[in-house]
N, C-alpha and C positions, 0 to 999 in steps of 0.2 A: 559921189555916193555909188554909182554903178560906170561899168567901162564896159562898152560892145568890143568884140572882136572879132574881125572876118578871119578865118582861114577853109580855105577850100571850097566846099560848097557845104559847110555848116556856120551855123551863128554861132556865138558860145556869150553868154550873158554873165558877166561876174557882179555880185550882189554884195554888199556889207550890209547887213542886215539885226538890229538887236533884237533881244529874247523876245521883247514884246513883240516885234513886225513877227518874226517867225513863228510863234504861237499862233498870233492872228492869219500866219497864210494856213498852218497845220490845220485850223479848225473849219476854215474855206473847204480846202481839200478834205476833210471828214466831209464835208455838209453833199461834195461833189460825187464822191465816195455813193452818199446816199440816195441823192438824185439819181444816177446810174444804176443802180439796187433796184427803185422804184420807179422807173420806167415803164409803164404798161406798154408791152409787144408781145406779138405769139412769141411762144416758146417754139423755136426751131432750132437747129444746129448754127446755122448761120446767125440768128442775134445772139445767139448764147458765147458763140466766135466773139462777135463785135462787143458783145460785154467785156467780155476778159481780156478784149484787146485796151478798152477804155479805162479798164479797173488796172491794168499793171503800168499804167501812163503814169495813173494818180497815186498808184504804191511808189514806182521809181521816184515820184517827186518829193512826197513824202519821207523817204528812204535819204535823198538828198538833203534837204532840209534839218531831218535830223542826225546828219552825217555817220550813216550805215552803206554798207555796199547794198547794192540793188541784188533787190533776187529775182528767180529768173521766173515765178508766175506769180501772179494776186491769188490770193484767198476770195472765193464768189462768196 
């Protein structure tokens, strides 16, 4: 079902995955999406960084999943 592969000093994870599994991880990643959104912290530069560093983690995967090339920011 899945194959690890070492090269370098990354992992790389290959998945077969049907409509249903990948629906069910896309709707995971909305729900994660939202939790990140709804994180009560001061608003400063710095968590506003760490947000949008967390929100383009779960766009790339997203982006993945529904085999799209990754863009280069998330929408906050």
């Amino acid at each position: 079902m899945f194959e690890s592969e070492f090269t370098g000093m990354s992992d790389h994870l290959t998945l077969e995955l049907s409509t249903e599994q990948r629906e069910t991880l896309l709707r995971g990643l909305r729900y994660v999406r939202s939790s990140i959104m709804l994180t009560p912290e001061e608003p400063s530069d710095a968590v506003a960084a760490g947000r949008r560093a967390e929100l383009q983690k779960v766009a790339a995967l997203s982006e993945m999943l529904n085999g799209q090339s990754v863009a280069e920011k998330a929408s906050i």
